[in-house]
mmCIF entry with sequence, helices, sheets and N, C-alpha, C, O atoms, coordinates in Angstrom:
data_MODEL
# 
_entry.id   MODEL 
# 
_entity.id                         1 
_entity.type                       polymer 
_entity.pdbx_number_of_molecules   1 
# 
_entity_poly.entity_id                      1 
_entity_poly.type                           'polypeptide(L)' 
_entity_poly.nstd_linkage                   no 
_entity_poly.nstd_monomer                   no 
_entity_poly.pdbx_seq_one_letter_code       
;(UNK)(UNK)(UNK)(UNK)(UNK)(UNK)(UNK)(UNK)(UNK)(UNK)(UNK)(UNK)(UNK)(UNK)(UNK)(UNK)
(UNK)(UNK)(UNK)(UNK)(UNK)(UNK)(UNK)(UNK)(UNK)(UNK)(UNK)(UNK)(UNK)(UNK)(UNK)(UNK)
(UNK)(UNK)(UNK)(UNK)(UNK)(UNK)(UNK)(UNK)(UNK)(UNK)(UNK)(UNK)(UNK)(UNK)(UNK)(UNK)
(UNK)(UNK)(UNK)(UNK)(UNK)(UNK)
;
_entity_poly.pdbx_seq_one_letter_code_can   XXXXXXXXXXXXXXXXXXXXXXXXXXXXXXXXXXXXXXXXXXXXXXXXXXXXXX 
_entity_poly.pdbx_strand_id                 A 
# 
loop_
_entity_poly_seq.entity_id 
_entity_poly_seq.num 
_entity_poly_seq.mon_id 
_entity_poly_seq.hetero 
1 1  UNK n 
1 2  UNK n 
1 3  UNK n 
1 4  UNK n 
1 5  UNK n 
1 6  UNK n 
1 7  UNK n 
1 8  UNK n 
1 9  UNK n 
1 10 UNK n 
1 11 UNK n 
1 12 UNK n 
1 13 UNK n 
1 14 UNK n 
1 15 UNK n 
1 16 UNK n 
1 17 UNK n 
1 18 UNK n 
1 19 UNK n 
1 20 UNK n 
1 21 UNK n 
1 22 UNK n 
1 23 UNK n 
1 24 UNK n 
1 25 UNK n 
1 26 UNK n 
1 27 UNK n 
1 28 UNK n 
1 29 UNK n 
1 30 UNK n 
1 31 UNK n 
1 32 UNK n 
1 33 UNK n 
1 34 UNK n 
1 35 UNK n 
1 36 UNK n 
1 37 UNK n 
1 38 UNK n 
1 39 UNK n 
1 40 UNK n 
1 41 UNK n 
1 42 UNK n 
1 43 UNK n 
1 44 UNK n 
1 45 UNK n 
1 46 UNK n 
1 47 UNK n 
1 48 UNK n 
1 49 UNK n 
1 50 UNK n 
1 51 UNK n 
1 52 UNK n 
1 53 UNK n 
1 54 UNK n 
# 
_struct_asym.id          A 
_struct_asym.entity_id   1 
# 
loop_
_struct_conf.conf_type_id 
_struct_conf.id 
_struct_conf.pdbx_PDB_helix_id 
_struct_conf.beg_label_comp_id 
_struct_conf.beg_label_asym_id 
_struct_conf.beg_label_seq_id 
_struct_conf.pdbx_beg_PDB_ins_code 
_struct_conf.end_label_comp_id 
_struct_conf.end_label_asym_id 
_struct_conf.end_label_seq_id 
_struct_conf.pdbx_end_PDB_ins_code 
_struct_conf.beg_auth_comp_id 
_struct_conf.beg_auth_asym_id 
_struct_conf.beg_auth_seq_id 
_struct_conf.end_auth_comp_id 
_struct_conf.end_auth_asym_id 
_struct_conf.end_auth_seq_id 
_struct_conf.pdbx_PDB_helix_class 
_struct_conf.details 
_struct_conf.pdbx_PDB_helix_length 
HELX_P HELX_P1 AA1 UNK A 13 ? UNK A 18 ? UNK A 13 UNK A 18 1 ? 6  
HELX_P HELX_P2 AA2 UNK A 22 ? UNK A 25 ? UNK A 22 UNK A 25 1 ? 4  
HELX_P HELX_P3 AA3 UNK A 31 ? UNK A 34 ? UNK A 31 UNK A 34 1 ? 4  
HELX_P HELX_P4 AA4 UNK A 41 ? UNK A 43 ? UNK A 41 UNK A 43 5 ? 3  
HELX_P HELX_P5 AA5 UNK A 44 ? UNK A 53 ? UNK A 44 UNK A 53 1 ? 10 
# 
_struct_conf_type.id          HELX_P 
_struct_conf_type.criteria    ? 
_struct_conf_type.reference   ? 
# 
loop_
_atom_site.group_PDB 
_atom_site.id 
_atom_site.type_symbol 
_atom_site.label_atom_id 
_atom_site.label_alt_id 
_atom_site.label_comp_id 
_atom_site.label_asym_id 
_atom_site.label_entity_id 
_atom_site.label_seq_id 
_atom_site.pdbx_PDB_ins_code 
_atom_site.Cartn_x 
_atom_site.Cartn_y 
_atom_site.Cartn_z 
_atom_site.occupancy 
_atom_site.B_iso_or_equiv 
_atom_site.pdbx_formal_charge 
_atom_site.auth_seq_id 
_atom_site.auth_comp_id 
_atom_site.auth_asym_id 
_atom_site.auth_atom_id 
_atom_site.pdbx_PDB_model_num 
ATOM 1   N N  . UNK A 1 1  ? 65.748 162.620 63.236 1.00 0.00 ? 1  UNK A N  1 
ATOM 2   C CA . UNK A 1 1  ? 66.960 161.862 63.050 1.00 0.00 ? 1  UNK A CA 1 
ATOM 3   C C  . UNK A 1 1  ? 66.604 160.444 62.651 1.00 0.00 ? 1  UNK A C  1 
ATOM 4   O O  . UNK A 1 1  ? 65.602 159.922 63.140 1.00 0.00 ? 1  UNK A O  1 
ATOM 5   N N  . UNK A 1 2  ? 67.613 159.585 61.514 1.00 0.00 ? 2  UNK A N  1 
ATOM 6   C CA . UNK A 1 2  ? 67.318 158.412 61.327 1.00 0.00 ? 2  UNK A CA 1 
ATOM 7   C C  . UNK A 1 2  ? 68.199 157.295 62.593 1.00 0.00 ? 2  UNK A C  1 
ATOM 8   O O  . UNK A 1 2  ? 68.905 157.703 63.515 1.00 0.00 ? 2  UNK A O  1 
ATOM 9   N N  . UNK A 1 3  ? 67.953 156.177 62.341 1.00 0.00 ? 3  UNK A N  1 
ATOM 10  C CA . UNK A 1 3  ? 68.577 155.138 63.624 1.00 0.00 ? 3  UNK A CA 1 
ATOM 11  C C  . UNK A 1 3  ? 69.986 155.051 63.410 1.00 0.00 ? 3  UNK A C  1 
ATOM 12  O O  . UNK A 1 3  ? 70.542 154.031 63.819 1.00 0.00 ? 3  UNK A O  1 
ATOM 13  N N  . UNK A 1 4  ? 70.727 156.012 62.794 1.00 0.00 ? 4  UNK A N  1 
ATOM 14  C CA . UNK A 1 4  ? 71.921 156.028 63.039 1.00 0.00 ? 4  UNK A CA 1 
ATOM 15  C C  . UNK A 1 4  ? 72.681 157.890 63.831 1.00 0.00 ? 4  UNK A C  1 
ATOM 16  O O  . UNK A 1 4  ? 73.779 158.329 64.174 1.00 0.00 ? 4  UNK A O  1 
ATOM 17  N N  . UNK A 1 5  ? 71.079 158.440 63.757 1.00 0.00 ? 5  UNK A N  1 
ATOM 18  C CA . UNK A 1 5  ? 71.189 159.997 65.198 1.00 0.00 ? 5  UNK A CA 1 
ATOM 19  C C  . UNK A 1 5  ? 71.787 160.628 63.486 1.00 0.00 ? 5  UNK A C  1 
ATOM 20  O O  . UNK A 1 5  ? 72.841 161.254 63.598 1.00 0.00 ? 5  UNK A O  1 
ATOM 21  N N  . UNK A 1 6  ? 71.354 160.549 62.296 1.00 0.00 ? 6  UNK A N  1 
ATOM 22  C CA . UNK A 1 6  ? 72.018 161.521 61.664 1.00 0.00 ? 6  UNK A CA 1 
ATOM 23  C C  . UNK A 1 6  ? 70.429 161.838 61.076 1.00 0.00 ? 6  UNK A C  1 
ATOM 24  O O  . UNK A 1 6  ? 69.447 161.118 60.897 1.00 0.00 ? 6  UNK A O  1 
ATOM 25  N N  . UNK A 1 7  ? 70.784 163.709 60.817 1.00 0.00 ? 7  UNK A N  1 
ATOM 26  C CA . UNK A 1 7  ? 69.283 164.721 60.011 1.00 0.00 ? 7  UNK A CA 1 
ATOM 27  C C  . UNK A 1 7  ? 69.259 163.803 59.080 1.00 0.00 ? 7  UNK A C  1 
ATOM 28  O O  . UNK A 1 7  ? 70.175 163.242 58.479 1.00 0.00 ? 7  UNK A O  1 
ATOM 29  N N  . UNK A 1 8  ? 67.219 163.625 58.971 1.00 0.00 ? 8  UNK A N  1 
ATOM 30  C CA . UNK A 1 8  ? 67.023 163.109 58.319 1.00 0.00 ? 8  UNK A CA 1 
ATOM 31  C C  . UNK A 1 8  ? 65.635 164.205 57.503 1.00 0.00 ? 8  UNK A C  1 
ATOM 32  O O  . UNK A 1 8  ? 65.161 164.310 56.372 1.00 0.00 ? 8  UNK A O  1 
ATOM 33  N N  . UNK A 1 9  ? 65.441 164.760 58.661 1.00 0.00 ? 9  UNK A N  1 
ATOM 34  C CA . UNK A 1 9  ? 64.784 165.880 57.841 1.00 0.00 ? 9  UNK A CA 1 
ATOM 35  C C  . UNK A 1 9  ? 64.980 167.419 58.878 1.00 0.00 ? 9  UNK A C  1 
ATOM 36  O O  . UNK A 1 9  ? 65.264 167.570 60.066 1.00 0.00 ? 9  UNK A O  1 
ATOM 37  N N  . UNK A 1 10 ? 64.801 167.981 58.230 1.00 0.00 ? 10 UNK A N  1 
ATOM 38  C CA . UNK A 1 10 ? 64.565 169.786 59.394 1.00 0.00 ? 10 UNK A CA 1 
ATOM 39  C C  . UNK A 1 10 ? 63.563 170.850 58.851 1.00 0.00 ? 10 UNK A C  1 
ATOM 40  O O  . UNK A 1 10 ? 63.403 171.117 57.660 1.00 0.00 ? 10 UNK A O  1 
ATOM 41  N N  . UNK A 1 11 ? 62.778 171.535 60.125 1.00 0.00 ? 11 UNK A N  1 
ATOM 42  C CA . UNK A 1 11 ? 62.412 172.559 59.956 1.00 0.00 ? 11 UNK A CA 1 
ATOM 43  C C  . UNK A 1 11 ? 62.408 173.508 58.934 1.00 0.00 ? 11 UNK A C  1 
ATOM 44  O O  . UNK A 1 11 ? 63.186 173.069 58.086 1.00 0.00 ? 11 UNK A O  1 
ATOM 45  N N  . UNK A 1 12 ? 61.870 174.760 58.494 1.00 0.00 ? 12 UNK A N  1 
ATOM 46  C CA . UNK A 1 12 ? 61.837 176.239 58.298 1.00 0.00 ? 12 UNK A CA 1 
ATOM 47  C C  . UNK A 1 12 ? 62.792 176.816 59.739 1.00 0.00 ? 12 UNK A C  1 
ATOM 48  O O  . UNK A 1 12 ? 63.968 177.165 59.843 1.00 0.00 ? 12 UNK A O  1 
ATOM 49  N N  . UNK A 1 13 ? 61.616 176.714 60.772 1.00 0.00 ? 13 UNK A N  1 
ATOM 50  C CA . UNK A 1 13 ? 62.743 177.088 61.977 1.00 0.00 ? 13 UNK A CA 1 
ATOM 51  C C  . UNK A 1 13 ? 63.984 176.956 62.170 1.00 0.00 ? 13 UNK A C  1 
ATOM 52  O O  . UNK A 1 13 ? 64.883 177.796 62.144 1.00 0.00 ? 13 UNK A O  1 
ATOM 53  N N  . UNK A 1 14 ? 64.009 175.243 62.478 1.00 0.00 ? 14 UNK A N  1 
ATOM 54  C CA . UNK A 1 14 ? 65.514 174.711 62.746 1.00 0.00 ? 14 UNK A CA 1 
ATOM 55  C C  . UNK A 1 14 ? 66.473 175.545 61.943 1.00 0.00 ? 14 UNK A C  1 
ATOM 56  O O  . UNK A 1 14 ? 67.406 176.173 62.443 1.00 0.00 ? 14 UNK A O  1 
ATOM 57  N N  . UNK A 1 15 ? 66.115 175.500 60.394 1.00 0.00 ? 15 UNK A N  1 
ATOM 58  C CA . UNK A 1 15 ? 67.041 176.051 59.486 1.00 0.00 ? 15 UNK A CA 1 
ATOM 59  C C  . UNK A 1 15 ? 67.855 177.527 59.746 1.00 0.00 ? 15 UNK A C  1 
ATOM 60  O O  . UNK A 1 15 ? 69.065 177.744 59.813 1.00 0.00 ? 15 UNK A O  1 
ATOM 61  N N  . UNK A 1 16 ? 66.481 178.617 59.887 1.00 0.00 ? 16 UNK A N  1 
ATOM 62  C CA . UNK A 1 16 ? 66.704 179.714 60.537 1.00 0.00 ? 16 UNK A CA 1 
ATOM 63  C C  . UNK A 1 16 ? 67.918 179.775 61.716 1.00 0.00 ? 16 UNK A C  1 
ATOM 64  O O  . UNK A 1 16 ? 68.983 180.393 61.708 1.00 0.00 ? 16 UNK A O  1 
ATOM 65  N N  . UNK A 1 17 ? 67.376 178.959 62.645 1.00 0.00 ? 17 UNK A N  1 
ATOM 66  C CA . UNK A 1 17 ? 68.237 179.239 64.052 1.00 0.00 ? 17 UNK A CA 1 
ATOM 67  C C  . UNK A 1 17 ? 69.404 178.807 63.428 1.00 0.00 ? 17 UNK A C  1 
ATOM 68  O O  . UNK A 1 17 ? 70.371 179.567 63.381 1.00 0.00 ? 17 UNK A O  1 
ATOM 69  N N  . UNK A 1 18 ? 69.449 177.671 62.934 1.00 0.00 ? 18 UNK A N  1 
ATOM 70  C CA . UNK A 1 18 ? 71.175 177.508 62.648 1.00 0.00 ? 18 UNK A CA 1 
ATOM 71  C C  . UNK A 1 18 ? 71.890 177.987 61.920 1.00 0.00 ? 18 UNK A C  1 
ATOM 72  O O  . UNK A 1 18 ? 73.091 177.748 62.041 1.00 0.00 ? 18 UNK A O  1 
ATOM 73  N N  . UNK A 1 19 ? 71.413 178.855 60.876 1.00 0.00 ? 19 UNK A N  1 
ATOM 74  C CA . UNK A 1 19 ? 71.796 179.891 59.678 1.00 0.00 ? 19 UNK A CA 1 
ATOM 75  C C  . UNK A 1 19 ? 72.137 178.639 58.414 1.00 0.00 ? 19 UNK A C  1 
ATOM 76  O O  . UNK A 1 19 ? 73.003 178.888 57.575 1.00 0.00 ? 19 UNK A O  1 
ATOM 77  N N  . UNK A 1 20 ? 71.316 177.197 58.375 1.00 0.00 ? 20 UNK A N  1 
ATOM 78  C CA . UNK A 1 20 ? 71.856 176.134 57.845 1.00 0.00 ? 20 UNK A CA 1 
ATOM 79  C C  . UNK A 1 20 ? 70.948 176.156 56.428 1.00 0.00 ? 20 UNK A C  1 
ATOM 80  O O  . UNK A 1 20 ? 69.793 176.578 56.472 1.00 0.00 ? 20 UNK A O  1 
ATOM 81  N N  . UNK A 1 21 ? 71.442 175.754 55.373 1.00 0.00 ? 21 UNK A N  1 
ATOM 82  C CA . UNK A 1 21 ? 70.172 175.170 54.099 1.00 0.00 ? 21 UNK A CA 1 
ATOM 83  C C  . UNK A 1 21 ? 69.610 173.589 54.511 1.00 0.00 ? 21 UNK A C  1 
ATOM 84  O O  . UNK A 1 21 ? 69.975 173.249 55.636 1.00 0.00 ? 21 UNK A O  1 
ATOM 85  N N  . UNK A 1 22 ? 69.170 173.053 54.119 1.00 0.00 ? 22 UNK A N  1 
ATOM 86  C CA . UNK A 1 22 ? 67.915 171.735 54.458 1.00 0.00 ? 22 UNK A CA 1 
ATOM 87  C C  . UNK A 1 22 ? 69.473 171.032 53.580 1.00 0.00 ? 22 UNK A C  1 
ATOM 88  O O  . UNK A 1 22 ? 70.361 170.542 54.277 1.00 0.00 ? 22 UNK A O  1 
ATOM 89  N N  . UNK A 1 23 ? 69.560 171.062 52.594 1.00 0.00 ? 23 UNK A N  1 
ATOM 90  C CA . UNK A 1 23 ? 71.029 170.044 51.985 1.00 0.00 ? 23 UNK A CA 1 
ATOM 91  C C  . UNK A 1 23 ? 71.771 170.209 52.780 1.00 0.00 ? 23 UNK A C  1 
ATOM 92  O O  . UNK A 1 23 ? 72.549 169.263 52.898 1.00 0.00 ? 23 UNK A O  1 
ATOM 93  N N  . UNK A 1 24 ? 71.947 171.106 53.519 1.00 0.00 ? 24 UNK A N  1 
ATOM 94  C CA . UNK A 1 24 ? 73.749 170.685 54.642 1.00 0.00 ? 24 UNK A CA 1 
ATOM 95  C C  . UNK A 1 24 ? 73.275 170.066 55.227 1.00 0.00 ? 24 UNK A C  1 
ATOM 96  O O  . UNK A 1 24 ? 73.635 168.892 55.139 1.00 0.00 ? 24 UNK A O  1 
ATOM 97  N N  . UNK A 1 25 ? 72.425 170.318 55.983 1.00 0.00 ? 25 UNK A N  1 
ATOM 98  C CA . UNK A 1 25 ? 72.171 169.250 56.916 1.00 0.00 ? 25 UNK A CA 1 
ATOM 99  C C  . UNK A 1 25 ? 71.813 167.814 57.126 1.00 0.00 ? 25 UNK A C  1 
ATOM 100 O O  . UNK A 1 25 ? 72.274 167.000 57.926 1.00 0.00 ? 25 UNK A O  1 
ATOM 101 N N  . UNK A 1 26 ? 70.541 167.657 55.886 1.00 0.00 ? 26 UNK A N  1 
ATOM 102 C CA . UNK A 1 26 ? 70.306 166.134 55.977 1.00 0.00 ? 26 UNK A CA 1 
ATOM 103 C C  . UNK A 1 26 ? 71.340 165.375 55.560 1.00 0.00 ? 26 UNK A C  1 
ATOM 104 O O  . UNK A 1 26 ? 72.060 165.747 54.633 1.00 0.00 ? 26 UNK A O  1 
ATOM 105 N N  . UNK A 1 27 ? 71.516 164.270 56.180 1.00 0.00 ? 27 UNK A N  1 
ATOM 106 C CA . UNK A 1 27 ? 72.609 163.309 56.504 1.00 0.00 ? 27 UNK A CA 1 
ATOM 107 C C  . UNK A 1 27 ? 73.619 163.661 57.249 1.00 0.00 ? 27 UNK A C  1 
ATOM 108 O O  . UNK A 1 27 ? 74.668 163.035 57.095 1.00 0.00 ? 27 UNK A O  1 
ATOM 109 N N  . UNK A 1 28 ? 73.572 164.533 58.045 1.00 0.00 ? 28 UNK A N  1 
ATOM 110 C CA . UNK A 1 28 ? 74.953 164.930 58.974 1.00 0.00 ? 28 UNK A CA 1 
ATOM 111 C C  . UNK A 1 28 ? 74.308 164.651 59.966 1.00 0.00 ? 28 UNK A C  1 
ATOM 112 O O  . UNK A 1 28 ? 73.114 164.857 60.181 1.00 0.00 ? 28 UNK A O  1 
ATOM 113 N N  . UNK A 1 29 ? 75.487 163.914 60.948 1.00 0.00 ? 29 UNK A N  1 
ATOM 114 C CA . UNK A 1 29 ? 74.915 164.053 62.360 1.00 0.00 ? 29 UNK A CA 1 
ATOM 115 C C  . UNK A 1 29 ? 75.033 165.104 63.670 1.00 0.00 ? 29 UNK A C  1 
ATOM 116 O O  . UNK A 1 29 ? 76.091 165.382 64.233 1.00 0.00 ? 29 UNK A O  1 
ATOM 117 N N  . UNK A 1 30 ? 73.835 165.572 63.990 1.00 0.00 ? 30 UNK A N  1 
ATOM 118 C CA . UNK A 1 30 ? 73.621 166.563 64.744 1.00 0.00 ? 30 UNK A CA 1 
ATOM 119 C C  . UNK A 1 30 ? 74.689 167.383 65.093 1.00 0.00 ? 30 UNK A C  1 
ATOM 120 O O  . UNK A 1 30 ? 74.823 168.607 65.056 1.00 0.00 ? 30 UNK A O  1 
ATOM 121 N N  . UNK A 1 31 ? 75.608 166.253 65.526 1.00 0.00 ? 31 UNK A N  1 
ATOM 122 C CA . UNK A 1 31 ? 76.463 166.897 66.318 1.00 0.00 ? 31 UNK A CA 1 
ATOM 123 C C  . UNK A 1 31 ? 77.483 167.472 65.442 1.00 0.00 ? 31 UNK A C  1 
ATOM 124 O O  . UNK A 1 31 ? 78.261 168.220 66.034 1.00 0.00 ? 31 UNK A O  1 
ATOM 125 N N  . UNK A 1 32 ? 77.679 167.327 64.230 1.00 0.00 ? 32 UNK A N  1 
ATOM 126 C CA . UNK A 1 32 ? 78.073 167.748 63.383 1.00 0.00 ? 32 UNK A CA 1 
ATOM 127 C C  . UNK A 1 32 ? 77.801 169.979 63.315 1.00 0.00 ? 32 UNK A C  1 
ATOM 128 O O  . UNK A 1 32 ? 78.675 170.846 63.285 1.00 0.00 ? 32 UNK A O  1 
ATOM 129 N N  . UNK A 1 33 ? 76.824 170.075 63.316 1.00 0.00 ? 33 UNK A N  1 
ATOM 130 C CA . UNK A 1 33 ? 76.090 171.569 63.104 1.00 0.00 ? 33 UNK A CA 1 
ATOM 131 C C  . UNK A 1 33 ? 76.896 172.254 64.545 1.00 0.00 ? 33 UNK A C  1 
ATOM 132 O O  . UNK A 1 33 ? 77.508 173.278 64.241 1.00 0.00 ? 33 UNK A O  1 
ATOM 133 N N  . UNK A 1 34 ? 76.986 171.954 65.749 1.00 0.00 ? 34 UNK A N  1 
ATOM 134 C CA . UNK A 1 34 ? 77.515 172.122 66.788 1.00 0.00 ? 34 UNK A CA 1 
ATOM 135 C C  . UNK A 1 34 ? 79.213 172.405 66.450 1.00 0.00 ? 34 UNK A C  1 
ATOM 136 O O  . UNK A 1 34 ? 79.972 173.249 66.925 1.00 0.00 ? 34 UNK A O  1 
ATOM 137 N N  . UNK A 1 35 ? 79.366 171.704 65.786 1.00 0.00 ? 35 UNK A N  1 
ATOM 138 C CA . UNK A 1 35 ? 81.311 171.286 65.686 1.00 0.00 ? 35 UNK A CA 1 
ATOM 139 C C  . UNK A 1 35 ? 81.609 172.818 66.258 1.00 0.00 ? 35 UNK A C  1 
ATOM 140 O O  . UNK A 1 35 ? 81.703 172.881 67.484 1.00 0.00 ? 35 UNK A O  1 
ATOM 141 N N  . UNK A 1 36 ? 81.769 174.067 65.520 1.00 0.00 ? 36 UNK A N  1 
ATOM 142 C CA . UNK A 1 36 ? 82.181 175.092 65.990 1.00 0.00 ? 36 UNK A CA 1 
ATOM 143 C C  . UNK A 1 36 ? 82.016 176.000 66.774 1.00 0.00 ? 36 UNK A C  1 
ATOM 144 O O  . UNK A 1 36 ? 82.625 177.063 66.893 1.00 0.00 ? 36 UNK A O  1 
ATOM 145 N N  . UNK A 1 37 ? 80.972 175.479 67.458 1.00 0.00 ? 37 UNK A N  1 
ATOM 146 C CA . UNK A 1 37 ? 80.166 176.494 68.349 1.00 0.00 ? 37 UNK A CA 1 
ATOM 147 C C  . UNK A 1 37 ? 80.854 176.375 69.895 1.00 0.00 ? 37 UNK A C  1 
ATOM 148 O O  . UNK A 1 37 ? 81.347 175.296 70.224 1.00 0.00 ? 37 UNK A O  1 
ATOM 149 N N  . UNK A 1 38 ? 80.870 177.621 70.910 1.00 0.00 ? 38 UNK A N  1 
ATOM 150 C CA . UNK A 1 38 ? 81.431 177.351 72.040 1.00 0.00 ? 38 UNK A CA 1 
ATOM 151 C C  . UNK A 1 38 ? 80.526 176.912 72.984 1.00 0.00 ? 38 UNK A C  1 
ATOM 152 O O  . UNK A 1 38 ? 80.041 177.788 73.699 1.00 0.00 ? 38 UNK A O  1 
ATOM 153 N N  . UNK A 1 39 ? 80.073 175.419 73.218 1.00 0.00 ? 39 UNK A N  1 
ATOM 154 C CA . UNK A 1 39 ? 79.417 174.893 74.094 1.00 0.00 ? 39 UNK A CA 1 
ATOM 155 C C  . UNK A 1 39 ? 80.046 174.121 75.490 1.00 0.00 ? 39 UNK A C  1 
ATOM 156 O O  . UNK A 1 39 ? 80.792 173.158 75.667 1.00 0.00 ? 39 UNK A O  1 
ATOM 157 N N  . UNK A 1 40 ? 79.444 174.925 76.232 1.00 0.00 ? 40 UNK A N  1 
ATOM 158 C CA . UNK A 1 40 ? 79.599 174.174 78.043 1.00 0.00 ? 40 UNK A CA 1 
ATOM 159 C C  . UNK A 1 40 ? 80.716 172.956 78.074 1.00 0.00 ? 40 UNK A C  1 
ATOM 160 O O  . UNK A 1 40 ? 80.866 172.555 76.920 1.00 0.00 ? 40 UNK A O  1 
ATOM 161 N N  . UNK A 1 41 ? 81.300 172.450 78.727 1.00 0.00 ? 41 UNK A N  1 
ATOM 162 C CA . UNK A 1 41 ? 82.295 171.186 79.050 1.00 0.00 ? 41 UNK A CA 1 
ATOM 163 C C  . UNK A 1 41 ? 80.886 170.038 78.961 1.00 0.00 ? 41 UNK A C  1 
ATOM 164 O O  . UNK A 1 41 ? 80.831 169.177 78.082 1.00 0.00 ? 41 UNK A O  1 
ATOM 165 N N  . UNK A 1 42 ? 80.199 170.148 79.636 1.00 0.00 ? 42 UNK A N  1 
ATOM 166 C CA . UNK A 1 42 ? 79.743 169.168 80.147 1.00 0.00 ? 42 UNK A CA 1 
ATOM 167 C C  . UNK A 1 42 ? 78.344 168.610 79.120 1.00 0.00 ? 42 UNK A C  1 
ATOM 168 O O  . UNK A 1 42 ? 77.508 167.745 79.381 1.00 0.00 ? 42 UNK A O  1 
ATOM 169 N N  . UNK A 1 43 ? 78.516 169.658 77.638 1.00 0.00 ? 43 UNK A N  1 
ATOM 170 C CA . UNK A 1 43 ? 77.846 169.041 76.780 1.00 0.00 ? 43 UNK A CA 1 
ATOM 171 C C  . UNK A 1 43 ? 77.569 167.418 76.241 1.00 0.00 ? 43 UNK A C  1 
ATOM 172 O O  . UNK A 1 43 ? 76.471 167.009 75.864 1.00 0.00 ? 43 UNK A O  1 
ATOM 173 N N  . UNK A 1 44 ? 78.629 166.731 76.288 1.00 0.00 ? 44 UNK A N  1 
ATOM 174 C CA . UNK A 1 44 ? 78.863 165.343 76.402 1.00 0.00 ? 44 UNK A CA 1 
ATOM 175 C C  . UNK A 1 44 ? 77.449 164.842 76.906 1.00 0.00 ? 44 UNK A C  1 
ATOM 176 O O  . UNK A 1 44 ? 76.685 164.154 76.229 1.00 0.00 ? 44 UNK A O  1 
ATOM 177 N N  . UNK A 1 45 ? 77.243 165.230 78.026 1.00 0.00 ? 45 UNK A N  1 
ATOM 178 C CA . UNK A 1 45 ? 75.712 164.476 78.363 1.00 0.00 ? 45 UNK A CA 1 
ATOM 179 C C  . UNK A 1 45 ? 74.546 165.054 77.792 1.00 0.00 ? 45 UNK A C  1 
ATOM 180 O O  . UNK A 1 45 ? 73.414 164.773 78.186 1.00 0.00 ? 45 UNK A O  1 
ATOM 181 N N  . UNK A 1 46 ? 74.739 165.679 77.076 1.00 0.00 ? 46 UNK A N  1 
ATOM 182 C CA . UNK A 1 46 ? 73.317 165.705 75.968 1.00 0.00 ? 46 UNK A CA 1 
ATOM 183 C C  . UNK A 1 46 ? 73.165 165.140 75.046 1.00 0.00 ? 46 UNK A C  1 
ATOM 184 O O  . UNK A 1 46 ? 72.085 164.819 74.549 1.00 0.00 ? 46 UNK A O  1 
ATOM 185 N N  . UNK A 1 47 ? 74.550 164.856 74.538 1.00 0.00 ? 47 UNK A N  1 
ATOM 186 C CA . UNK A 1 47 ? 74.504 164.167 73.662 1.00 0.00 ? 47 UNK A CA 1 
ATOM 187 C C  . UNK A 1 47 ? 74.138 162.497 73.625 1.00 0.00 ? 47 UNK A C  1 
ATOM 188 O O  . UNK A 1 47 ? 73.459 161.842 72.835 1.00 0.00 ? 47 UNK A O  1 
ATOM 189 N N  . UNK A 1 48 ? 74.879 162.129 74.808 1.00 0.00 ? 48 UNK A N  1 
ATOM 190 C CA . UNK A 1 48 ? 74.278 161.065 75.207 1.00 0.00 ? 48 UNK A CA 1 
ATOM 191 C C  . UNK A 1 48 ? 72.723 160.832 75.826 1.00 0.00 ? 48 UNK A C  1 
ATOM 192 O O  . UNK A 1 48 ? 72.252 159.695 75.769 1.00 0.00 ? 48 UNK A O  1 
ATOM 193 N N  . UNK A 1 49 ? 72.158 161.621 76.251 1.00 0.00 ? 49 UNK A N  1 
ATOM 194 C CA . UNK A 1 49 ? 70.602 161.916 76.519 1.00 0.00 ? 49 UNK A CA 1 
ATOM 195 C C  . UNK A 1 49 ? 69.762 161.654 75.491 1.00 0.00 ? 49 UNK A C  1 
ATOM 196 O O  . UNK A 1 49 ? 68.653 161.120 75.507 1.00 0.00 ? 49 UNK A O  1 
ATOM 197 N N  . UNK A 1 50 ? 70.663 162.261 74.228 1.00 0.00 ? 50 UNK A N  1 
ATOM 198 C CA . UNK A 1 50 ? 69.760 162.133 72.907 1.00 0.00 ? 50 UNK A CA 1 
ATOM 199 C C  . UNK A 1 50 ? 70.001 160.985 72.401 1.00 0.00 ? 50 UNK A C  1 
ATOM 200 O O  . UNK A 1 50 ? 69.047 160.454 71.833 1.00 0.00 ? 50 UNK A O  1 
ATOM 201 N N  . UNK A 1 51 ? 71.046 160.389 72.427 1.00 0.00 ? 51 UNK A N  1 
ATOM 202 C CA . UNK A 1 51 ? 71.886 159.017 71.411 1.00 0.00 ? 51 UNK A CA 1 
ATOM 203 C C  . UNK A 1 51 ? 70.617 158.273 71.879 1.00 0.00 ? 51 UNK A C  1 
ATOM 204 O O  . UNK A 1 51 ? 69.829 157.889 71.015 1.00 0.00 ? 51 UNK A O  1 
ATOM 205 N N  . UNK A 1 52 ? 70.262 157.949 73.697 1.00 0.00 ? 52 UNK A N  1 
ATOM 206 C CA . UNK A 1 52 ? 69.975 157.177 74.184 1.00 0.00 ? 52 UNK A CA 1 
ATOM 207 C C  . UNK A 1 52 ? 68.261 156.879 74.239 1.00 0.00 ? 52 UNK A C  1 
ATOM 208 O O  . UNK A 1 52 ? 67.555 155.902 73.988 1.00 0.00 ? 52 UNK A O  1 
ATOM 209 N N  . UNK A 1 53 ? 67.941 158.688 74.843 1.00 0.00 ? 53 UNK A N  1 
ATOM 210 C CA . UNK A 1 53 ? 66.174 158.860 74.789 1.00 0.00 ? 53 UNK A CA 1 
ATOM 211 C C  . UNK A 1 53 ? 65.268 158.489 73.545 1.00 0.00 ? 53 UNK A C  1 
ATOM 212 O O  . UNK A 1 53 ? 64.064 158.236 73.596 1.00 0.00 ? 53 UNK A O  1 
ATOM 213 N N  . UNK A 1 54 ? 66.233 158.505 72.188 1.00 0.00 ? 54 UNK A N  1 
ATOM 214 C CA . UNK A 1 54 ? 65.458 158.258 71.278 1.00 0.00 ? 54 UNK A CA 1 
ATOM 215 C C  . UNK A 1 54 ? 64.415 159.408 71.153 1.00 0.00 ? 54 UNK A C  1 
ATOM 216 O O  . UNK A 1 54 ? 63.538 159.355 70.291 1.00 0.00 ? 54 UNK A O  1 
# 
């Protein structure tokens, strides 16, 4: 991720797991790839884990 938390580059892997091409993704931010997915309530603090851990 660049210093604004948006793909700045990805995997072979990453790509795979997310069913994503390398152009969707770079420049979106993470949390972007997530948008539709059914994740936990309490996802909020990962996100902040990551904003923050760097």
């Amino acid at each position: 991720m660049d210093a604004n938390h948006n793909i700045s580059e990805a995997n072979p892997a990453f790509l795979r797991l997310m069913e994503q091409t390398r152009d969707s993704c770079i420049g979106k931010p993470l949390e972007a790839l997530y948008a539709d997915a059914d994740l936990p309530p309490d996802t909020g603090k990962l996100w902040k884990t990551e904003a923050t851990a760097h």
